[in-house]
N, C-alpha and C positions, 0 to 999 in steps of 0.2 A: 504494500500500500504506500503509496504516494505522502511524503513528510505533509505534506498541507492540507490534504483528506485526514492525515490523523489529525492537525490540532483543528481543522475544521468540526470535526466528529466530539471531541474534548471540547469544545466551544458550545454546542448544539447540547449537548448531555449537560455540564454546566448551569448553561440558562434554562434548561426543564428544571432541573432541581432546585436551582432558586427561587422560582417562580412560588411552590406553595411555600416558600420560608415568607417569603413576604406578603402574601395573601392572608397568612395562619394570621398574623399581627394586624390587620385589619378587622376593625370591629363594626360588626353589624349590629343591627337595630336589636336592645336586649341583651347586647351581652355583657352590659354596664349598668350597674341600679347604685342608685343613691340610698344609702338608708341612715335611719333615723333608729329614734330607740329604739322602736318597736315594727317598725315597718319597714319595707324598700320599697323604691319605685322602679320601674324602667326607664332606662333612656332611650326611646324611640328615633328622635332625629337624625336621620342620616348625615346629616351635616354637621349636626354636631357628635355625631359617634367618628366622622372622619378628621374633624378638630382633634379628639380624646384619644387616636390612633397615633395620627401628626406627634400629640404630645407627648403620650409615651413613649412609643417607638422611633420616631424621627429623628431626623439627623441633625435637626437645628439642634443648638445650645439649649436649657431652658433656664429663663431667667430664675435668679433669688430674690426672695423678697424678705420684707422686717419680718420678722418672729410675730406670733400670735399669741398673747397671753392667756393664759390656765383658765378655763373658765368659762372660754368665751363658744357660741355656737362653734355645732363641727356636726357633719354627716359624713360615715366613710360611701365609699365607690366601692364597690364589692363586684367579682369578676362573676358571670352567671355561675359558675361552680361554690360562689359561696366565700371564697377568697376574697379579703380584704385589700386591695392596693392598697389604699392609703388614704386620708383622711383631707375634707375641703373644708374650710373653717373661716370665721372672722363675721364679723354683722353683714358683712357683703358678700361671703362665701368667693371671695377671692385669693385664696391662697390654698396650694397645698402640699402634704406631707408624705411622703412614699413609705411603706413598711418595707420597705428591703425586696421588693418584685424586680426590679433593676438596678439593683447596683452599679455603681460607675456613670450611672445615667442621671442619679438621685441618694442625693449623703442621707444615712440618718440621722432624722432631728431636725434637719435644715427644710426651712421654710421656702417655694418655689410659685412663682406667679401662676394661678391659673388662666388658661383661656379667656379669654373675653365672653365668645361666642358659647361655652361650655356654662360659663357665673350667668348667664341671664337663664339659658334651659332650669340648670340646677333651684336658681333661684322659686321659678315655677313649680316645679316638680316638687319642693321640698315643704310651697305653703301648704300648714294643719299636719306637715310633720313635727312630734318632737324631737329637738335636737337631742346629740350628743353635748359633752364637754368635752374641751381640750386639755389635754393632760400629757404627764410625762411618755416621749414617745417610745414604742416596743421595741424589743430588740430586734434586730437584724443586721445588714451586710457590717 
């Protein structure tokens, strides 16, 4: 076989196999719920489940933001399996906190701007929930 058919062939097998790595990290409608003490909601919006994608998985940087003080509203994002990512918190539900789901991507403890387009859905979704509080964060990475 011809050297350029092999890395042609190596090239073609490659980009198959990448393909569902980065499809798997796309979230569809539902696979993210807000929840509150006692309840979760779904996140239906496709637009903004592809914001929540973007932000977790994406290549961009993600901002840091000031710290939230103990106390204050928080609902986590729980993954449809029930898994916690991490917690969205503040009177504005603008900021948030990763439990150790990505590493490298999100320090523990450290406070990260959320989405814009994510704090307006979330904000909906979450009135005639009770909140959480914010408290000392769990361990992880």
């Amino acid at each position: 076989m011809a050297p350029a058919l092999k890395i042609a062939g190596v090239l073609v097998a490659a980009t198959l196999l990448a393909v569902p790595a980065a499809v798997a990290k796309d979230f569809g409608p539902g696979d993210l719920r807000v929840c509150g003490r006692e309840r979760c909601r779904a996140i239906m919006n496709p637009g903004v489940m592809r914001a929540l994608s973007a932000y977790y998985w994406g290549p961009g940087r993600v901002l840091r933001a000031g710290p939230v003080r103990n106390g204050a509203p928080a609902f986590e994002l729980r993954f449809r399996n029930g898994y916690a990512s991490g917690l969205v918190a503040s009177t504005w539900l603008n900021r948030f906190r990763a439990y150790g789901f990505f590493c490298g991507r999100f320090e523990r403890g450290k406070w990260y701007r959320f989405p814009a387009r994510a704090v307006a859905e979330l904000r909906m979704l979450t009135a005639g929930l009770e909140p959480l509080r914010v408290s000392a964060p769990p361990r992880s990475c």
